[in-house]
N, C-alpha and C positions, 0 to 999 in steps of 0.2 A: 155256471161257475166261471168267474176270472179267468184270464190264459195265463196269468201268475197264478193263480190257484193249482190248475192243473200239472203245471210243468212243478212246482212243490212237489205236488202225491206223488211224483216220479222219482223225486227226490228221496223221500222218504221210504218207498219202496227199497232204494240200494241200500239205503242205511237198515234197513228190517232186515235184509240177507246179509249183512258185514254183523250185524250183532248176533244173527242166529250164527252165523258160523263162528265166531267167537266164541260165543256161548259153549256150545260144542265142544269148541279142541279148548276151553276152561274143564270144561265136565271131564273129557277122556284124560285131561292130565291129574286132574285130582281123584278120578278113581286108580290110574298108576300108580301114582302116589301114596294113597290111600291118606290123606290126608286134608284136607281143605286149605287154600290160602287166597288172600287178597290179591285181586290183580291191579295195578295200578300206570300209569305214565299212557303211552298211546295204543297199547289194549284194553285199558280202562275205558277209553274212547270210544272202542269199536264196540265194546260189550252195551255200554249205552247209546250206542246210533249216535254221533258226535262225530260231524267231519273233523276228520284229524288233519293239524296244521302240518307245515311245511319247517321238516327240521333242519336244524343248522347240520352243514356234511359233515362233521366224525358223526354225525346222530342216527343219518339217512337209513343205513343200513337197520331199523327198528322197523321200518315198512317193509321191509324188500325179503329180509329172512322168516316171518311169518311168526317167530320164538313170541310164547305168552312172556310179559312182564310182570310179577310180583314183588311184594314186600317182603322183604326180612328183617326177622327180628334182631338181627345182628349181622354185621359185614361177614362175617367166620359164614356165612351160609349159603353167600354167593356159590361157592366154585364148584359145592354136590349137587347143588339143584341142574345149574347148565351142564354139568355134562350126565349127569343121569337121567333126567327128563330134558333136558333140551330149554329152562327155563332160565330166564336173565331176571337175576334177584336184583334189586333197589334197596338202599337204607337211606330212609331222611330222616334228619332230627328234628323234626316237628310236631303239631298237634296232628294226628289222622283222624279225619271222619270216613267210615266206612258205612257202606250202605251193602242191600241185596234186590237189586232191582229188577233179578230175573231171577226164580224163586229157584235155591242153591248155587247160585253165584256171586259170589261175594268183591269188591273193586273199592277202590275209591272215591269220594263222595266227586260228581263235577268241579263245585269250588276247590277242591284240596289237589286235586287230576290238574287242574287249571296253574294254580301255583307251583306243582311240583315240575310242571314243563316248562317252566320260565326259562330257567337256563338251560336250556336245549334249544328253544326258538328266539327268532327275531322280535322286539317289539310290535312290527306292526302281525306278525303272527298269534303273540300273544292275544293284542286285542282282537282279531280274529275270529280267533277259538271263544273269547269272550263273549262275544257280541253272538257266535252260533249256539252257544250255552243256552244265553238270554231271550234267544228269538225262536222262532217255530220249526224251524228243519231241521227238528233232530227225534228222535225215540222219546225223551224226557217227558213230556206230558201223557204218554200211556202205559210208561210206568210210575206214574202218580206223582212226578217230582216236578217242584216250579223253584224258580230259581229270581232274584231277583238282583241289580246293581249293588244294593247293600248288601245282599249276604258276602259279596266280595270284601267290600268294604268294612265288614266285620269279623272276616278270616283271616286279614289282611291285618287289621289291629289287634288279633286275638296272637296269630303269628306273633307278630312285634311288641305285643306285653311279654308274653311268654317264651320270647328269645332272653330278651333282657331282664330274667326271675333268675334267682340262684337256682331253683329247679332243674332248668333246662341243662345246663352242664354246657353251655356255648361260652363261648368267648366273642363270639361277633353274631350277628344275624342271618339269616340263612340265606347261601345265593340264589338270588333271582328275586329278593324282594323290594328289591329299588325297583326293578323293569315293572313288578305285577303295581306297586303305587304309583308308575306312568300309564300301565294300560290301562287302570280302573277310570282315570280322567279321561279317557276318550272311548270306553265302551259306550254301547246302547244297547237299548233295548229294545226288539220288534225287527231286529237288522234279517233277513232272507237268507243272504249268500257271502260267502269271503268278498268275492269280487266286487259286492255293494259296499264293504267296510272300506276296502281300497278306494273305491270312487272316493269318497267320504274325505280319507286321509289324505291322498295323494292329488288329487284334483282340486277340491272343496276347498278344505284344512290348511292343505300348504301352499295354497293360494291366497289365503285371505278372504276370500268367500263364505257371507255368511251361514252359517251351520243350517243346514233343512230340518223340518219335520224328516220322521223317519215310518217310512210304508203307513203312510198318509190315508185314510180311508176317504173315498170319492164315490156320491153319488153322483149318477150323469141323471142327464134329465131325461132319459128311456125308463128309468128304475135304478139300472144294473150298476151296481156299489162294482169299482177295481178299487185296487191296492197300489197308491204311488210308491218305487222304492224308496223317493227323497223329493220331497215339494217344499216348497215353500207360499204355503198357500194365501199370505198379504199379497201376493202378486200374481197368484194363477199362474206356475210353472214348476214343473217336474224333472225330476233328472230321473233317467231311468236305464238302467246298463240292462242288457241286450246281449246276450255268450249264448243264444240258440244255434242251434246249426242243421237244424231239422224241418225241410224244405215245410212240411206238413202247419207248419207253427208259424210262418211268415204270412200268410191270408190273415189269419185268426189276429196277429199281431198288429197286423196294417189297420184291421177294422177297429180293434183297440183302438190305437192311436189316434184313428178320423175321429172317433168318437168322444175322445177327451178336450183335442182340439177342437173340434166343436162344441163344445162347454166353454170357449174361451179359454181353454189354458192353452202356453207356451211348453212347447215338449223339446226336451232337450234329452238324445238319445246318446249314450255312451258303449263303447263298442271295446272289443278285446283290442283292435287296433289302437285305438287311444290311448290305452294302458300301458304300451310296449315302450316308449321310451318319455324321457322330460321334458322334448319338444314338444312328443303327442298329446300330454297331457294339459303341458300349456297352453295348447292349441284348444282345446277340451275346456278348460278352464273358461278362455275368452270368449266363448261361444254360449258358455252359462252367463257371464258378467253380461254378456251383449244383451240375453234376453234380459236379464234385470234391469239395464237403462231403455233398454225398451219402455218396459212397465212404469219404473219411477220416474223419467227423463233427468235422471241425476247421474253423473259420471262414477261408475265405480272403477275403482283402482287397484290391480292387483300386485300383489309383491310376485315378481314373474319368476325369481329365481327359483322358488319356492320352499319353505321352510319344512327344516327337517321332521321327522314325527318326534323324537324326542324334543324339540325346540314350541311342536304347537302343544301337546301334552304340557311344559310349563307354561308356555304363554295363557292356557285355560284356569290354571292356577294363580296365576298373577306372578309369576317369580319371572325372576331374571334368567336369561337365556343362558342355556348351557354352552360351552367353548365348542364353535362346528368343529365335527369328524370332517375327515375325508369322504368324500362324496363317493361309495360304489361305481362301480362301472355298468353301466344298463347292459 
């Protein structure tokens, strides 16, 4: 097995005890209760094994207090749920797909969980969460669910007919669906880890660097198929981010690497340190563009400053560039 494969199942393992314990204090409050209800926003996550993204702060406190999230059928139903069970009710006006993906408990479908946190998280969180939906570390493929780019893309236009129907009783469209038709342009599919979305975005993306294959399948000529996070295989070179910190995994990792590089490819390893600030990343950047005029002997050119994610989200669409925000403070 891969040392990407391995360090996944470990992955997967936390995510199997956050869903069973979910599971659980769903069960104990619906037999409280005596009632059954939908859970949905970032305990909908945790019930399907779905790393849960990083919320905007008035939000944080959804992680930290432990309270299940459910639906209600009306705003009037918030205030007896939290203080007699301890439950934080939600009301969206939208289409809900509910599924039962752990047999008597009832949530949100992924795609629907995904749009209802829009406005709660940052764009590049949104695509995130997307991209972990889309890809393999999560619960989802053992409780029978597959998830593709388009079903987003079709919740996303189902939302937006059906905002704008006399039906719906809206006067505008629901918040957060402008962010979810930026994140849908810049998900993928096959993505590992948050941290590989952010290479992508923040390195790659907003540098001008052309877009890689994504977790690239490589046979070496031993046999043994690894898993590139991000290649770009016209050129034989890898990007590959690296957040072990488990003395045990760095032999295993190193033989990796000898092994690929001697396949001829170009390994370009990205590190949590890279990540930390815009010089880092820059720095990061020109270190992938180098290997690329290695390969080609062509000057590649990067925009150093490097573009916002809302700015390469339209540039992938062809439209004209949104007026820059103020730049956060790293």
């Amino acid at each position: 097995m891969d040392l990407q494969e391995n360090i996944n199942e470990g992955m997967k393992s936390e995510l199997k005890a956050e869903s069973a314990r979910a599971s659980k204090q769903y069960s104990d409050f619906v037999k409280k209760r005596r009632k059954s209800a939908t859970c949905c926003l970032v305990f909908a996550l945790k019930v399907m094994g779905i790393t849960t993204p990083q919320l905007l702060p008035p939000y944080r406190d959804w992680t930290r207090d432990g309270s299940i999230q459910v639906l209600g059928a009306e705003r009037s139903s918030r205030p007896p749920l939290k203080k007699k069970y301890g439950a934080a009710c939600y009301y969206m006006n939208i289409p809900m797909i509910m599924i039962e993906p752990i047999k008597g408990v009832y949530c949100t479908d992924p795609v629907c969980t995904w749009f209802m946190l829009a406005q709660y998280v940052e764009l590049d969180q949104l695509v995130a969460l997307g991209d972990n939906i889309l890809g393999r570390q999560n619960m989802l493929e053992k409780m029978y669910l597959h998830y593709r780019l388009c079903d987003f893309q079709d919740y996303i236009a189902q939302v937006r007919e059906w905002s704008e129907s006399a039906d719906s009783g809206r006067k505008r469209a629901p918040r957060g669906i402008e962010k979810c038709e930026m994140a849908v342009v810049l998900m993928r599919e096959r993505v590992d880890s948050p941290m590989e979305t952010k290479v992508r975005l923040e390195v790659i993306l907003a540098h001008d660097l052309p877009e890689p294959k994504i977790n690239y399948v490589l046979t070496l000529p031993s046999g043994r198929t690894v898993y590139l996070d991000m290649a770009y295989p016209e050129w034989k070179i890898c990007v590959e981010y690296d957040g072990k910190q488990h003395a045990k995994t760095w032999a295993e990792d190193a033989q990796r690497r000898n092994e690929i590089e001697a396949a001829g490819w170009g390994y370009v390893q990205v590190t949590t340190d890279d990540m930390r600030t815009r010089e880092s990343r820059l720095e990061c950047a020109r270190r992938i563009a180098s290997r690329i005029e290695e390969r080609t002997h062509k000057p590649v050119l990067l925009f150093e400053e490097g573009y916002l994610i809302e700015e390469v989200a339209a540039m992938m669409e062809g439209k004209p560039l949104p007026p820059r925000k103020r730049r956060r403070r790293e």
